[in-house]
VOGUBA-993289 format. One line per field, with one value per residue (C-alpha): residue number from 1; residue in one letter; z, y, x. Coordinates in steps of 0.5 Angstrom, whole numbers, plus 500, padded with zeros to 3 digits. Layout:
<palums>
num (NUM  ...) .
residuo (A  ...) .
Z (Z  ...) .
Y (Y  ...) .
X (X  ...) .
</palums>
This chain:
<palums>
num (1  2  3  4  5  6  7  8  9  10  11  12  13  14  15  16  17  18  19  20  21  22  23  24  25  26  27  28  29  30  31  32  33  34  35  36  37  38  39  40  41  42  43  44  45  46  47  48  49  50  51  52  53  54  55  56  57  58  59  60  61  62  63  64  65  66  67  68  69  70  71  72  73  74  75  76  77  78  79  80  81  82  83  84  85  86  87  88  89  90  91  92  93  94  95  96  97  98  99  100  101  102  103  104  105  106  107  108  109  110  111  112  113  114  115  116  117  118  119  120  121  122  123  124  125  126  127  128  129  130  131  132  133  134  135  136  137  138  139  140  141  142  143  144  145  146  147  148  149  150  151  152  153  154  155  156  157  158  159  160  161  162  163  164  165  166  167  168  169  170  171  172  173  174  175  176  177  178  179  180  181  182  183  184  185  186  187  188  189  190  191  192  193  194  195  196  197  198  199  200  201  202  203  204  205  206  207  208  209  210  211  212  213  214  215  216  217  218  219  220  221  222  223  224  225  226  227  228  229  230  231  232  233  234  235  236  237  238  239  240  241  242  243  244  245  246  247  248  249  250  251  252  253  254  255  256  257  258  259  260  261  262  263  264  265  266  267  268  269  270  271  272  273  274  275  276  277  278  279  280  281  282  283  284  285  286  287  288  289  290  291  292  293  294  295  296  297  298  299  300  301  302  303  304  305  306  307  308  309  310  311  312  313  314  315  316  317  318  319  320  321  322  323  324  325  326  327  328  329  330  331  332  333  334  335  336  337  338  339  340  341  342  343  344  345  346  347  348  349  350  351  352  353  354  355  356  357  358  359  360  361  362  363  364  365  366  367  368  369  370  371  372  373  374  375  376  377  378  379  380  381  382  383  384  385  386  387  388  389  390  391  392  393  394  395  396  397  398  399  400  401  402  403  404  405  406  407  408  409  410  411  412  413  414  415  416  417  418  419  420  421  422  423  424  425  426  427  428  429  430  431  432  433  434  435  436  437  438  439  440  441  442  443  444  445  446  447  448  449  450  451  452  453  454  455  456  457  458  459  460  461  462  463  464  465  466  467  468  469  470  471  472  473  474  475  476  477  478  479  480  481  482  483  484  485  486  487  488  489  490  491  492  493  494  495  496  497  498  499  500  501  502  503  504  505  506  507  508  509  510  511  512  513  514  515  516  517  518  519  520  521  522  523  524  525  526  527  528  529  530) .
residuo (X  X  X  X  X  X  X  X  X  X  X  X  X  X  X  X  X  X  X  X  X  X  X  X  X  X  X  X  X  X  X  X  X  X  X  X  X  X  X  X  X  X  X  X  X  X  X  X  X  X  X  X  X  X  X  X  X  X  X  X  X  X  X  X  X  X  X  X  X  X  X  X  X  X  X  X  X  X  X  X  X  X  X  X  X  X  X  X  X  X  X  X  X  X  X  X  X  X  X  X  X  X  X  X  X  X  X  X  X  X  X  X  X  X  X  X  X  X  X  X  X  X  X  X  X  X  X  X  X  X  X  X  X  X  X  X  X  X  X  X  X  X  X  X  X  X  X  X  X  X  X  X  X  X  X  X  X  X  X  X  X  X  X  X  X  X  X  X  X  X  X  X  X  X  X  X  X  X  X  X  X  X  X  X  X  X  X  X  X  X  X  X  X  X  X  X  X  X  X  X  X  X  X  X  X  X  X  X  X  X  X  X  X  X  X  X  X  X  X  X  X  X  X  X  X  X  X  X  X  X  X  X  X  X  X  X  X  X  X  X  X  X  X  X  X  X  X  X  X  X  X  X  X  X  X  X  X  X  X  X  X  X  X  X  X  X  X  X  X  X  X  X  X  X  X  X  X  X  X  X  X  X  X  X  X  X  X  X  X  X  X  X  X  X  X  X  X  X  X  X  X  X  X  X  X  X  X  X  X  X  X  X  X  X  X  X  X  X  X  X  X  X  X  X  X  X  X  X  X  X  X  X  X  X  X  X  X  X  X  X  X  X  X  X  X  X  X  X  X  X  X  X  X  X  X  X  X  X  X  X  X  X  X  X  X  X  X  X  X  X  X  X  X  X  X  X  X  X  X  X  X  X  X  X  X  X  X  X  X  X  X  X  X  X  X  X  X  X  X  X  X  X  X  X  X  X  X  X  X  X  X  X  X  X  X  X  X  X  X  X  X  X  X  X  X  X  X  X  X  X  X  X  X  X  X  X  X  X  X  X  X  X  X  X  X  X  X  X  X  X  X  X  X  X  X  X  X  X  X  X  X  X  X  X  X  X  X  X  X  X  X  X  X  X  X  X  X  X  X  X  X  X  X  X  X  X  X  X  X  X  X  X  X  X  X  X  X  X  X  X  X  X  X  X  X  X  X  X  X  X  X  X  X  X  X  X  X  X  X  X  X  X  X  X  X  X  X  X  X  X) .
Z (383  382  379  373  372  366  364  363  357  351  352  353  348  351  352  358  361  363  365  370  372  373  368  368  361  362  368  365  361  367  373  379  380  381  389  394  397  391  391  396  393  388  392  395  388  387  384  382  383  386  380  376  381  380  373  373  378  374  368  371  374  368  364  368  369  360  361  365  372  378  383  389  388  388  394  393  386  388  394  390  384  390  394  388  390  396  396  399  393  387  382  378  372  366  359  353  347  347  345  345  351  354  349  350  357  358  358  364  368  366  371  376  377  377  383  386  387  388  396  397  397  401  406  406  406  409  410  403  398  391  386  380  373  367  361  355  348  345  340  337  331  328  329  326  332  337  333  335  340  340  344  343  337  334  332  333  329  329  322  321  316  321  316  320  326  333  336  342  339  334  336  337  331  330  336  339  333  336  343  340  338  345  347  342  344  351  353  357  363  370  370  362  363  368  362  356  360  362  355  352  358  357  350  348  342  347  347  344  346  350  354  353  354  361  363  361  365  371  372  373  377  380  389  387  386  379  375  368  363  357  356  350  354  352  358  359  352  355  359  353  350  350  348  342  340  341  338  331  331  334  333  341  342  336  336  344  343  337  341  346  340  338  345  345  338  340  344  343  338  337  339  336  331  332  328  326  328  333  334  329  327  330  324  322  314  314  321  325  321  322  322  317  316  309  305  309  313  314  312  314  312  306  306  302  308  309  315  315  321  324  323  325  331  332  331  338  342  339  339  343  343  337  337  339  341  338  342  343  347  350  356  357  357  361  366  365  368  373  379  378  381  375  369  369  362  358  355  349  353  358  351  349  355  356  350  353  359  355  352  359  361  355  358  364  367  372  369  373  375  370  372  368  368  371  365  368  364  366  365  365  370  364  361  368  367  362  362  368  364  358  364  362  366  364  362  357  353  352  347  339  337  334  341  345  341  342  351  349  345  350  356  352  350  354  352  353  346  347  352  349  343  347  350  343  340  347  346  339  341  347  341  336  343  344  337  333  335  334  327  325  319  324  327  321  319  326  326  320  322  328  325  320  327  330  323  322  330  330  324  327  333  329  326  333  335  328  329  337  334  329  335  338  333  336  342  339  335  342  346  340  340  348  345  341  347  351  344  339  333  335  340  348  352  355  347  343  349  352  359  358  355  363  368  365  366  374  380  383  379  375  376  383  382  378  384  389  386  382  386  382  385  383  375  375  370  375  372  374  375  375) .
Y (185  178  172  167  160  162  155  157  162  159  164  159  153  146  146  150  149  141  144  148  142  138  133  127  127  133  131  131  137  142  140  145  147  154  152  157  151  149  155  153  147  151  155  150  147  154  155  162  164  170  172  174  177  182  182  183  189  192  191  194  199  202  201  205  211  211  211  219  214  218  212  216  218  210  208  202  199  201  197  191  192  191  185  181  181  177  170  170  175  170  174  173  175  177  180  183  186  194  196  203  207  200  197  193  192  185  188  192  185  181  186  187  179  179  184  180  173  176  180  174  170  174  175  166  166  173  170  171  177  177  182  183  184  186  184  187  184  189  184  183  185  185  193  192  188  194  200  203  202  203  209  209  205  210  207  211  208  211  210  208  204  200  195  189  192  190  194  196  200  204  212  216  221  223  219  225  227  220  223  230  226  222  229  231  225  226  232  235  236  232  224  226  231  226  221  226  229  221  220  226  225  218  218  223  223  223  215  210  205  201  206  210  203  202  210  208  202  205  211  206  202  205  204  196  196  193  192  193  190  189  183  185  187  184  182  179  175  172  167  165  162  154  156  159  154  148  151  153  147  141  143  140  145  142  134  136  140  135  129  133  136  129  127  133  134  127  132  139  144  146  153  154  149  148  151  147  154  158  164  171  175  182  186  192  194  188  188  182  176  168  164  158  152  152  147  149  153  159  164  170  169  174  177  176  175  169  164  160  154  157  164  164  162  167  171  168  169  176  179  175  181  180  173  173  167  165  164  157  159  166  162  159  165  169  162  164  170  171  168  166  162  163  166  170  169  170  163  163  163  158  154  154  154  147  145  147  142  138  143  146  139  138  144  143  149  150  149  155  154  158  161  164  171  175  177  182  185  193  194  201  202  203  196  192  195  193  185  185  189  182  177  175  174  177  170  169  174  169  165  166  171  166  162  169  171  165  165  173  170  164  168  174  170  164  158  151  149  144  142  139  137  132  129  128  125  121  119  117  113  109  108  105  100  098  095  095  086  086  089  092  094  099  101  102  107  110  111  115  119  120  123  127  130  132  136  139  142  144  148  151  152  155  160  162  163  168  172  173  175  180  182  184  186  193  189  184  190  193  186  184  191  190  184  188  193  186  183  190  188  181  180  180  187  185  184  190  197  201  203  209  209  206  209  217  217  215  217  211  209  203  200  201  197  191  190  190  185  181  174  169  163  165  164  166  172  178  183  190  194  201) .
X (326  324  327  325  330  334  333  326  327  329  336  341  344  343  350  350  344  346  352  348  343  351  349  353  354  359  363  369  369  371  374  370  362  361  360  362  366  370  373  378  380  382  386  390  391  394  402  403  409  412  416  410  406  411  411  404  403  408  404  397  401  404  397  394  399  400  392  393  389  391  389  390  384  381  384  381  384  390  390  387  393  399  394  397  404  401  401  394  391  387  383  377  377  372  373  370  372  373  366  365  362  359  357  350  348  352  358  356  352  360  363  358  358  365  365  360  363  369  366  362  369  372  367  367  375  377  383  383  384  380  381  376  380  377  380  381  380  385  389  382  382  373  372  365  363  365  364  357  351  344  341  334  333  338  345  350  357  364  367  374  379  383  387  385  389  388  383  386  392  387  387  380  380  373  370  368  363  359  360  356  351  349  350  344  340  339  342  347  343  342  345  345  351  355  354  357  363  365  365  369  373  374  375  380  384  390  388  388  382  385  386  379  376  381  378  371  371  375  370  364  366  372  369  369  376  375  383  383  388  391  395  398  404  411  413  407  407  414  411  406  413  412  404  407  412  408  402  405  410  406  400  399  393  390  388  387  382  380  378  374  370  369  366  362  359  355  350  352  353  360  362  368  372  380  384  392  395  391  395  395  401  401  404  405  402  397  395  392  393  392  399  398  403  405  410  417  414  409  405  401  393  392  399  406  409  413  417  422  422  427  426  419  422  427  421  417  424  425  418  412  408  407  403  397  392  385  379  381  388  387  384  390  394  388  390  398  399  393  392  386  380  374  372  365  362  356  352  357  363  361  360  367  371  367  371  378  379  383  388  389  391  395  399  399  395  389  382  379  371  367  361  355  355  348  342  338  331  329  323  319  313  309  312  310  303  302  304  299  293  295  294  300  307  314  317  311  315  320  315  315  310  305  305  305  299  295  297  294  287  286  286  282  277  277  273  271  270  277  274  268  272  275  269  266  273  272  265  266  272  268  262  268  271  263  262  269  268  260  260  267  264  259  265  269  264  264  272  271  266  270  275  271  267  274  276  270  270  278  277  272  275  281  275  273  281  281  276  278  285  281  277  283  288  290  291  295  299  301  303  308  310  311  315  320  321  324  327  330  331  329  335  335  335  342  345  343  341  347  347  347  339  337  342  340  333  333  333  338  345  343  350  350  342  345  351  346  343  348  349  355  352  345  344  336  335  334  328  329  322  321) .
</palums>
């Protein structure tokens, strides 16, 4: 493995690359840097009652006995689940929505960062227990982004007509078709066969996907004493009650995150944009619908269902499990019912978590430290040879094709015809200097056959760097294909393959690979080799 600066790749908006460098323009938009000694001052800032450390064990422990989780047999988590009851129990916690069999490689790298900054701060601060929690984005409702992966450059997609349901809830009819084409991609032999039976044994029909999700997770990580949870939980929901009232009828979340908006748009383009109302309405016949203020009351997005003041507030009182919060205030209740010190995130996260200090503050609520989450990039054997036959190195695959094909072409047909250009443009320009104040009409002429030279010797040139490129057009059609490897379907490795497609071809757990070498203090990208 080696590391290249993540700054240096092109993959990060601008927003989080000065957050990473500490540039003095977003100061006051997060409250800690991820240091190691940050994390203490957050603790000793911490008030987390006992009342809902009980609560939420409780809550864990019920998920993981209705998901059929024996956790006699994971010792680990178990002890991990019950350290919460302690008052010296914090927790690190990252999320992801419910994409099925892993998704693409990030949502494996958000987990294994999570667990990795949570040893590193118990083997700091032993006095101390840290426990990784995974969230499940069950409440959202989006199920064409969680619906297939790619094995292969194979899109495997299981249909269903959801009506805008929350996802979580959502049985696994016919998931098990998708399983058998897996199954008919890699075989049901060796690593293949430990993949198939996880999948089946996962994603029953007996399950709901949350709770395939929660066995699925568990099964990978389950000796890191990773805690998974699905928040949408009544009893969990209760301590969102003020949110839920402030937000719909005062619209505090709104001109909180506003003011912030407007300092950060100066610089930054906007992740997320506030909304007046930012929480949905769980509802039985017409699914996850956004709560919109209309004249004397309240309405559910696309729907003929309608709220009185007082009756939608009868509703929060009465059910509020069935209020779900947006991307703007599920932070909030993330921070509300954990004990919690950081959130691990991908780069987009990072962006709108820098546009939520204000709302914390306006409820009163601990800003966690956010943390970038670890990008790896697998690379084959073959792969890495063949970078080093182009004379090129792995970041240069971060450039555009016509600048990777141009880096290629100059190293492949190495010239000096830029250098004399330049000797000539200055040899004229110093004949110009000689006489522009004996003779400027000599100068002038000079000046233009100047210019005239240097267009002439740059087209030139440009016909040589054509004739290169024809002189090794198989060579440049197998470079950008290397390319396509690194960036499927034009998007980074990590945002589109599964992990399956690495971890079955190897001798090693690839997971067990990505944790050795994950480090929550180190933002480099990690490139794996074969």
């Amino acid at each position: 493995m080696h590391n290249i600066p993540i700054t240096e790749t092109g993959i990060l908006p601008q927003i989080v690359i000065d957050y990473l460098n500490q540039d003095k323009k977003l100061n006051t938009f997060y409250s800690y840097t991820n240091t190691i000694e940050n994390y203490k001052k957050l603790i000793d800032e911490k008030d987390f009652s006992v009342e809902k450390r009980k609560i939420l064990v409780d809550v864990i422990l019920s998920q993981y006995q209705n998901a059929n989780i024996d956790l006699t047999n994971s010792s680990l988590v178990k002890s991990t689940i019950h350290s919460l009851s302690n008052s010296n129990t914090f927790s690190i916690t990252t999320g992801h929505q419910l994409c099925i069999f892993g998704g693409p490689l990030y949502f494996i790298y958000k987990i294994c960062t999570a667990i990795d900054l949570a040893k590193q701060l118990a083997e700091k601060y032993p006095q101390y227990n840290f426990a990784p929690v995974f969230w499940l984005a069950s409440e959202d409702h989006d199920f064409d982004e969680i619906n297939s992966i790619h094995l292969f450059g194979k899109k495997i997609k299981w249909e269903k007509v959801t009506n805008h349901q929350a996802v979580g809830g959502l049985d696994l009819e016919a998931i098990s078709t998708q399983i058998d084409l897996i199954a008919e991609l890699i075989g049901e032999k060796g690593k293949s066969k430990k993949w198939i039976e996880i999948l089946r044994d996962s994603y029953s029909e007996k399950y709901n996907l949350s709770q395939g999700t929660t066995r699925f997770v568990h099964e990978i990580f389950k000796n890191e004493g990773l805690i998974i949870l699905d928040a949408n939980d009544a009893r969990l929901k209760k301590q969102l009650l003020s949110v839920i009232k402030k937000d719909l009828f005062e619209q505090q979340s709104f001109h909180a995150v506003n003011e912030t908006n407007k300092e950060l748009k100066k610089n930054y383009k906007l992740q997320i944009n506030g909304r007046e109302i930012n929480f949905f309405y769980l509802h039985e016949k017409y699914g996850r619908r956004l709560i919109k203020k209309r004249d004397n009351g309240f309405e559910l997005a696309d729907s003929d269902v309608i709220f009185s003041k007082d009756q939608l507030g009868t509703e929060i009182e009465v059910y509020p499990e069935k209020f779900s919060p947006n991307v703007l205030l599920r932070p909030i209740y993330q921070e509300l019912i954990l004990p919690n010190l950081a959130y691990v995130g991908g780069p987009a996260e990072v962006a709108y978590w820098l546009q939520l200090k204000a709302v914390f503050d306006n409820y009163k609520i601990q800003y966690p430290i956010i943390v970038l989450r670890n990008s790896f990039l697998i690379l084959g054997k073959s792969m890495n040879e063949k970078i080093k036959k182009y004379g090129l190195e792995i970041k240069d695959f971060f450039k555009d094709e016509k600048l990777l094909t141009d880096l290629f072409i100059s190293k492949k047909s190495e010239t000096n015809l830029p250098i004399y250009i330049d000797k000539v443009d200055e040899l004229f320009q110093n004949i110009f200097d000689e006489t522009k104040n004996t003779d400027s009409k000599v100068a002038k002429e000079i000046l233009k056959t100047k210019k005239e030279i240097n267009s002439f010797l740059i087209s030139k040139l440009n016909e040589v760097k054509q004739s290169a490129k024809l002189k090794n057009e198989r060579e440049i059609v197998s470079l950008l294909k290397l390319k396509e490897k690194i960036f499927p379907l034009g998007t980074f490795q990590e945002r589109i393959e599964n992990i399956i497609q690495y971890d079955y071809q190897m001798n090693e757990n690839l997971v067990d690979i990505i944790l050795s070498n994950s480090d929550a203090f180190n933002t480099d990208l990690k490139i794996l080799m074969d």
